[in-house]
VEXPAMI-96807 format. One record per residue: x, y, z of N, C-alpha, C, O in turn; residue in three letters; residue number from 1. Coordinates in Angstrom, 1 decimal. Example, Ala and Ser with C-alpha at 12.3 -4.5 7.8 and 13.67 -1.06 7.14 Angstrom:
<recs>
+--------+--------+--------+--------+--------+--------+--------+--------+--------+--------+--------+--------+---------+-----+
|     nu |     nv |     nw |    cau |    cav |    caw |     cu |     cv |     cw |     ou |     ov |     ow | residuo | num |
+--------+--------+--------+--------+--------+--------+--------+--------+--------+--------+--------+--------+---------+-----+
|   13.2 |   -5.7 |    7.8 |   12.3 |   -4.5 |    7.8 |   13.2 |   -3.3 |    7.8 |   14.2 |   -3.3 |    8.5 |     ala |   1 |
|   12.8 |   -2.2 |    7.1 |   13.7 |   -1.1 |    7.1 |   12.9 |    0.0 |    7.9 |   13.4 |    1.1 |    8.0 |     ser |   2 |
+--------+--------+--------+--------+--------+--------+--------+--------+--------+--------+--------+--------+---------+-----+
</recs>
This chain:
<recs>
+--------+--------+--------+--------+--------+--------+--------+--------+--------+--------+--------+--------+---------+-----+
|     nu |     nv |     nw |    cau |    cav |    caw |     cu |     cv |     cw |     ou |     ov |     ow | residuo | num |
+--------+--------+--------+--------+--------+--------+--------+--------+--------+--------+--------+--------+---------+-----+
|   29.6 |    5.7 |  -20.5 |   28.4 |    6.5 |  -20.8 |   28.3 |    6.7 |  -22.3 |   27.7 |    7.7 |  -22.8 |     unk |   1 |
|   29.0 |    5.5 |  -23.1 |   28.7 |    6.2 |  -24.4 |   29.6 |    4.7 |  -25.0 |   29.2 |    3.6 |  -25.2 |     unk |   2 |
|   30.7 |    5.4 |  -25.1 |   31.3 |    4.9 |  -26.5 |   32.7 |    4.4 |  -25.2 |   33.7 |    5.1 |  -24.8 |     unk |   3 |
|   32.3 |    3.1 |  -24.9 |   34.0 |    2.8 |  -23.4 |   35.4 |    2.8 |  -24.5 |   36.5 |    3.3 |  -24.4 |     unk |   4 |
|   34.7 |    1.7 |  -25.6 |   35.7 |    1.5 |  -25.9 |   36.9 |    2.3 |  -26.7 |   38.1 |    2.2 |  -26.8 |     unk |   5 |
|   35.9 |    3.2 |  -27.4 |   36.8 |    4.6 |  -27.8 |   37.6 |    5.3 |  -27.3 |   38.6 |    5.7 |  -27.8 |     unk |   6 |
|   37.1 |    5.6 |  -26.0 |   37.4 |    6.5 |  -24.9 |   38.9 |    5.7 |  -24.1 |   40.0 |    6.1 |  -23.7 |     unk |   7 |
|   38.1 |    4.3 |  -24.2 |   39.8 |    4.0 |  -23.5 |   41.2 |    4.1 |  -24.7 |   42.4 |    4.3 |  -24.3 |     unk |   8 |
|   40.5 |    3.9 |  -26.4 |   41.4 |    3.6 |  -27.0 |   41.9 |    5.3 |  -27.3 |   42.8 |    5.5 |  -28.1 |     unk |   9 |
|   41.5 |    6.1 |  -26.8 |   42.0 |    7.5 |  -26.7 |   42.6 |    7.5 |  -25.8 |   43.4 |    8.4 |  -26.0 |     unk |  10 |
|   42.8 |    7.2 |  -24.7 |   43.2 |    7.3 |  -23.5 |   44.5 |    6.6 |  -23.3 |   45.3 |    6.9 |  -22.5 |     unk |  11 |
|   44.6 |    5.5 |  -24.1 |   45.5 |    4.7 |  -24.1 |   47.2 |    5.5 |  -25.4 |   48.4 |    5.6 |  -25.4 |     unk |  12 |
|   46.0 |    6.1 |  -26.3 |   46.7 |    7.0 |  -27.4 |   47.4 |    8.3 |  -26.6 |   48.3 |    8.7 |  -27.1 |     unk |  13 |
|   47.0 |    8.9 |  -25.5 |   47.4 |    9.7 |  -24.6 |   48.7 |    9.5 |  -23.8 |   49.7 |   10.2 |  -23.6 |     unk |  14 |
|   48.4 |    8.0 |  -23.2 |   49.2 |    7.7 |  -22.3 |   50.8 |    7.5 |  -23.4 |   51.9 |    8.0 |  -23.1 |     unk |  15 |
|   50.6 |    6.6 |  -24.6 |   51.3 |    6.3 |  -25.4 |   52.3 |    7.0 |  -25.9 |   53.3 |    6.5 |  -26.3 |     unk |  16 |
|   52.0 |    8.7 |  -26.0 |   52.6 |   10.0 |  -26.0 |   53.8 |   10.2 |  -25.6 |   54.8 |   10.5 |  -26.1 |     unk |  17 |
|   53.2 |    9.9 |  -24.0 |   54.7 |    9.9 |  -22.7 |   54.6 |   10.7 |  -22.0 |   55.4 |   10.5 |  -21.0 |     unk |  18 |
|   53.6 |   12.1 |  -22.0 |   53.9 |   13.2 |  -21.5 |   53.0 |   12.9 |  -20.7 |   51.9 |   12.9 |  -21.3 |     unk |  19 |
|   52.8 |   12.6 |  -19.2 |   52.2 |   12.5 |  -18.4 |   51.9 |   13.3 |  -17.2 |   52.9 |   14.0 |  -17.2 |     unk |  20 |
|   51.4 |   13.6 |  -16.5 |   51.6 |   14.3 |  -14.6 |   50.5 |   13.6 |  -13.9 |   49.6 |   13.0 |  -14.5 |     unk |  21 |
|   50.7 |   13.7 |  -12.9 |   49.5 |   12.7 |  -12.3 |   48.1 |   13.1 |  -12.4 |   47.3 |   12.3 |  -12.1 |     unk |  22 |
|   47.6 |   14.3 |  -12.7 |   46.2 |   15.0 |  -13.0 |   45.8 |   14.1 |  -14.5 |   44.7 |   13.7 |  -14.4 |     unk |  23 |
|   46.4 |   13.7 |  -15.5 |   46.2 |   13.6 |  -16.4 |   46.5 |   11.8 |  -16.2 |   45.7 |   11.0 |  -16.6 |     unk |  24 |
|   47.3 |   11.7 |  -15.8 |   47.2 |    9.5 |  -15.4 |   45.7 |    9.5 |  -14.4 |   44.8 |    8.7 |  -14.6 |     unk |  25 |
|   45.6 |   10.3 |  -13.5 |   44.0 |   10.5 |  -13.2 |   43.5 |    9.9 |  -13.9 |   43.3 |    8.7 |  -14.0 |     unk |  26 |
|   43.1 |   11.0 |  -14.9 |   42.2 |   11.1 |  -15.5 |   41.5 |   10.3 |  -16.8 |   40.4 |   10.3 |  -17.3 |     unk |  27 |
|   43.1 |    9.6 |  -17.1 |   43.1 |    8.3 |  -17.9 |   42.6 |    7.1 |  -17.3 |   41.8 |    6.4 |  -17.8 |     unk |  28 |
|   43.1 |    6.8 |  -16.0 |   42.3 |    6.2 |  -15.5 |   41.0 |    5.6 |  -15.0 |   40.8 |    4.4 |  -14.8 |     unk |  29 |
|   40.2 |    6.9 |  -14.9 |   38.9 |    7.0 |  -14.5 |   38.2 |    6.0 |  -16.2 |   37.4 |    5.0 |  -16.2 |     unk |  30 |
|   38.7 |    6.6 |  -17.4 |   38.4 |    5.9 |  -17.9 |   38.9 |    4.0 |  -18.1 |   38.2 |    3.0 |  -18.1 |     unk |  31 |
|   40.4 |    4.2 |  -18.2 |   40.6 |    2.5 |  -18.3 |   40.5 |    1.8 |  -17.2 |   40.5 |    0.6 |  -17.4 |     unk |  32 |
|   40.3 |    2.2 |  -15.9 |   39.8 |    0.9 |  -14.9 |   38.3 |    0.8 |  -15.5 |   38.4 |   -0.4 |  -15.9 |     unk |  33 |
|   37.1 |    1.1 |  -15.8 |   36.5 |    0.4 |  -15.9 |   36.0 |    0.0 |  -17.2 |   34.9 |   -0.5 |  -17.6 |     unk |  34 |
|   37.2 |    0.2 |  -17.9 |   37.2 |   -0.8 |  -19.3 |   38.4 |   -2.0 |  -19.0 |   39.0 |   -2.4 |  -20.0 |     unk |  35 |
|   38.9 |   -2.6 |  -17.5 |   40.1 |   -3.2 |  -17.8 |   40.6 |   -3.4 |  -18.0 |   41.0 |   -4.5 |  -18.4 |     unk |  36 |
|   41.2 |   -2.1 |  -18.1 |   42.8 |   -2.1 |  -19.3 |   43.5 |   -0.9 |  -18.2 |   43.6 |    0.3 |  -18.1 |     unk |  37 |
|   44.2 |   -2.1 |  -17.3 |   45.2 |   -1.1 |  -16.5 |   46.4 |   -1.4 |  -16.9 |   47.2 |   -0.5 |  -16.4 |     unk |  38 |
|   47.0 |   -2.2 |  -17.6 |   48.0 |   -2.6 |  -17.9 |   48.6 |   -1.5 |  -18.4 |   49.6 |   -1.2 |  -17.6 |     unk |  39 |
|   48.5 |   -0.5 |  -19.7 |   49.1 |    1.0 |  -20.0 |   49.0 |    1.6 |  -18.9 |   50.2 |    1.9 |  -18.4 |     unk |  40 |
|   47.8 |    2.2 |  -17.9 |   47.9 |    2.5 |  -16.9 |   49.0 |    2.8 |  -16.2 |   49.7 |    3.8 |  -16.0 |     unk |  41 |
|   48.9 |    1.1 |  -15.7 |   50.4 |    0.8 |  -15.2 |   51.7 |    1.2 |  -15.7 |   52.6 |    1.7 |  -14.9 |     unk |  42 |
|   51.8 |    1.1 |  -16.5 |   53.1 |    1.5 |  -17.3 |   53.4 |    3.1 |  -17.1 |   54.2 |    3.7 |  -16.4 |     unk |  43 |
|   52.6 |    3.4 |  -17.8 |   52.5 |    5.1 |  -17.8 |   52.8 |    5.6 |  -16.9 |   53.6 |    6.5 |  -17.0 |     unk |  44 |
|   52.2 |    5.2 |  -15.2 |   52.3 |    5.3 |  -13.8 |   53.7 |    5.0 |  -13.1 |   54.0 |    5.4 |  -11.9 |     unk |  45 |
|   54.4 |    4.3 |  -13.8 |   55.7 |    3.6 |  -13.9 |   56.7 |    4.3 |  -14.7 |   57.9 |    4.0 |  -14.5 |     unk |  46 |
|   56.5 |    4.9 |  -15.4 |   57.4 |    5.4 |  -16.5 |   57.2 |    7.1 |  -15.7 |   58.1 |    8.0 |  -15.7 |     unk |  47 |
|   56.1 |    7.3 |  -15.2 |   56.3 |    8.9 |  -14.6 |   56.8 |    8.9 |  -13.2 |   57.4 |    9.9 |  -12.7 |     unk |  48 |
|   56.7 |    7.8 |  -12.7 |   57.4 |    7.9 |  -10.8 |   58.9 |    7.6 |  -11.3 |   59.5 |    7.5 |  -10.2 |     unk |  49 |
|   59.7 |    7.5 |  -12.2 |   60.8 |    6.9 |  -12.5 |   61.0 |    8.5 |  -13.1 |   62.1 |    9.1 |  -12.8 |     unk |  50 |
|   60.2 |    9.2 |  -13.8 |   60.8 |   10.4 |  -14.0 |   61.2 |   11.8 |  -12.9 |   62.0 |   12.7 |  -12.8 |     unk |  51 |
|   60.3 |   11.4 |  -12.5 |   60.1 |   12.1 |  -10.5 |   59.8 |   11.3 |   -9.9 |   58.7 |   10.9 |   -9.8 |     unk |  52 |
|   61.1 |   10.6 |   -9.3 |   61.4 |    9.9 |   -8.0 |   60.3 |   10.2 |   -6.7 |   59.6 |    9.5 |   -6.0 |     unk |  53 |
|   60.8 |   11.8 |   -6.8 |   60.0 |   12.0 |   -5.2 |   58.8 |   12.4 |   -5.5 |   58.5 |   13.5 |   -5.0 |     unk |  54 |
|   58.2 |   12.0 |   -5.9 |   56.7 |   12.4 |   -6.2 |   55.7 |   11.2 |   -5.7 |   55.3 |   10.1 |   -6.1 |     unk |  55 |
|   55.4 |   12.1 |   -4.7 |   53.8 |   10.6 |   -3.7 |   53.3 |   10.4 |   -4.4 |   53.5 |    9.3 |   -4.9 |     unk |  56 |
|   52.8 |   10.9 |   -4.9 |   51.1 |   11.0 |   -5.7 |   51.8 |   10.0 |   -7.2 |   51.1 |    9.2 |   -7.7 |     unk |  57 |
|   52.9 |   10.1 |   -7.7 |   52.7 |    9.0 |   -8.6 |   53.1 |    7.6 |   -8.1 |   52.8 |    6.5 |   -8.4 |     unk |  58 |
|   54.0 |    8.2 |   -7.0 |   54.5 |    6.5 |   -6.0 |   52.9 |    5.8 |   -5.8 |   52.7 |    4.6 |   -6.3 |     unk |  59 |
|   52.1 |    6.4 |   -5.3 |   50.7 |    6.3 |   -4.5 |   49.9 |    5.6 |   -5.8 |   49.2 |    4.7 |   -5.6 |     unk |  60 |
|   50.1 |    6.1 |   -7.0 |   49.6 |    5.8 |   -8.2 |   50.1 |    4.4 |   -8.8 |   49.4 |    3.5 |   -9.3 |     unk |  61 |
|   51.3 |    4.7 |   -8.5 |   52.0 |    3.1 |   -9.1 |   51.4 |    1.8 |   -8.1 |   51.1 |    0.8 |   -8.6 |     unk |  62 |
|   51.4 |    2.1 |   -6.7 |   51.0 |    1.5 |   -6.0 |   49.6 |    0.8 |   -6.0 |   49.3 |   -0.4 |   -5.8 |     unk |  63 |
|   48.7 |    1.8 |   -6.4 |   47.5 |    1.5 |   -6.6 |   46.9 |    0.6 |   -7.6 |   45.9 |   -0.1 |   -7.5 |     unk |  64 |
|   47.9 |    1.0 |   -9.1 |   47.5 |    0.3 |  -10.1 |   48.0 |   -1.6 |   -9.8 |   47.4 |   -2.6 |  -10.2 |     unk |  65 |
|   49.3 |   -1.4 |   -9.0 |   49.6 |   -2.7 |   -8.6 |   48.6 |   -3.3 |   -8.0 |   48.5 |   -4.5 |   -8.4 |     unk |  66 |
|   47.5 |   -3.0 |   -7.0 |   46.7 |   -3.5 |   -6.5 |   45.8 |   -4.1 |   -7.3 |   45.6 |   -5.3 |   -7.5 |     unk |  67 |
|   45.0 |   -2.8 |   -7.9 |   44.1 |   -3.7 |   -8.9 |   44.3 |   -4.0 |  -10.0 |   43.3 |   -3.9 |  -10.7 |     unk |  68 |
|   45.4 |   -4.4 |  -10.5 |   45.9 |   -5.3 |  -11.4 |   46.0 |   -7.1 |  -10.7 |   45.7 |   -8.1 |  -11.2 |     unk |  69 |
|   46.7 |   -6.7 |   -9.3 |   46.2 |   -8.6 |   -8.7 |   44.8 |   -8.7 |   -8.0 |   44.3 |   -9.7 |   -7.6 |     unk |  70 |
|   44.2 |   -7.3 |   -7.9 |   43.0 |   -8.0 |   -7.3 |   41.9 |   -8.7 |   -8.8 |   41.0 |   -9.5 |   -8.7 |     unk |  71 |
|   42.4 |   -7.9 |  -10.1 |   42.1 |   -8.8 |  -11.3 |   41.9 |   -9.9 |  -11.5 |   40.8 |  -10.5 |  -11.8 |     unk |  72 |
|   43.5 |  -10.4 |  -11.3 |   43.7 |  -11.8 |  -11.4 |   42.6 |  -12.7 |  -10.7 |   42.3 |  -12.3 |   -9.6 |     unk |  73 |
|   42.1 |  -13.6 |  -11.0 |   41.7 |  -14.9 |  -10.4 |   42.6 |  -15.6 |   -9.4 |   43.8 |  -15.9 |   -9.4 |     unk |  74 |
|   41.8 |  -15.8 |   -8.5 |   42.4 |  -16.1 |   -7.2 |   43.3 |  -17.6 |   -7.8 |   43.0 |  -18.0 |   -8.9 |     unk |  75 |
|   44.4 |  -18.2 |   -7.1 |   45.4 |  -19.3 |   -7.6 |   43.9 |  -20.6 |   -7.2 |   43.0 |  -20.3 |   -6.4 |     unk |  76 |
|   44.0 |  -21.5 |   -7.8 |   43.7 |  -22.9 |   -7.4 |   44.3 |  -23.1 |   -6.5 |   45.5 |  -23.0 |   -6.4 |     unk |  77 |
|   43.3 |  -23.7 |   -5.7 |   43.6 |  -24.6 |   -4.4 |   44.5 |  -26.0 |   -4.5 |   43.9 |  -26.8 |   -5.0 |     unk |  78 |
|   45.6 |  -26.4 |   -4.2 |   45.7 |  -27.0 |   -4.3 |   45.3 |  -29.0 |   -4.5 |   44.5 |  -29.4 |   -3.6 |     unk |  79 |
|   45.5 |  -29.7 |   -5.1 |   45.4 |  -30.8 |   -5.4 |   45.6 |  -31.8 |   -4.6 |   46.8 |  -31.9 |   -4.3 |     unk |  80 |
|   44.4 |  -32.8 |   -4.0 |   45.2 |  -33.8 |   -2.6 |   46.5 |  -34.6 |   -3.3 |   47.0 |  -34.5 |   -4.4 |     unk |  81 |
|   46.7 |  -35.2 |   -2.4 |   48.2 |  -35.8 |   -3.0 |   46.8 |  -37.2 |   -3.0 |   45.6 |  -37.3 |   -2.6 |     unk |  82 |
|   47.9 |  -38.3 |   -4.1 |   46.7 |  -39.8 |   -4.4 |   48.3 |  -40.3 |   -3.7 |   49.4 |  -39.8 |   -3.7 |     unk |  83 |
|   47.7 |  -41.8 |   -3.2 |   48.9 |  -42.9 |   -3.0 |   48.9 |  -43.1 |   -4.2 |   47.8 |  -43.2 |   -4.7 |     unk |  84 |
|   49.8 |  -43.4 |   -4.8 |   50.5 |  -44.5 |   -5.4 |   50.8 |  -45.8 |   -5.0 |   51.7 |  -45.9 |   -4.2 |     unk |  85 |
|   50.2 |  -47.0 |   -5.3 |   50.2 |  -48.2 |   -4.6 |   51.2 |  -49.1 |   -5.6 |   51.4 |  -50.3 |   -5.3 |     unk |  86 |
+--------+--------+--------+--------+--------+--------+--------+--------+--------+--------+--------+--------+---------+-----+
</recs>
């Protein structure tokens, strides 16, 4: 609603910190999924479920960034018929 790319590059400067909780990876998020840039996301989400093991909500979080990070990806190519070789 303005300025994406600032906002993510703030958001990414946030995450970069370290000091995370899941209210605030929220909230980073809302901005970098729709500038696709989940990859810090990811990390950050990763680096806080590792700091609190038992914590759903960042398991839940780690989980989710995994999703739409391969639902990103382009689907694989179909494979290739085989040719004879004569």
């Amino acid at each position: 609603m303005g300025r994406p790319e600032e906002g993510a590059a703030l958001a990414e400067a946030v995450l970069a910190d370290g000091l995370a909780d899941d209210h605030l990876l929220h909230l980073c998020g809302l901005v970098l999924k729709p500038a696709d840039r989940l990859e810090p996301l990811t990390a950050a989400y990763e680096a806080a479920a590792a700091a609190e093991p038992g914590s759903e909500e960042l398991a839940v979080g780690v989980f989710t960034c995994h999703v739409r990070r391969a639902r990103a990806r382009p689907p694989p190519a179909p494979p290739q018929p085989a040719t004879r070789l004569s």
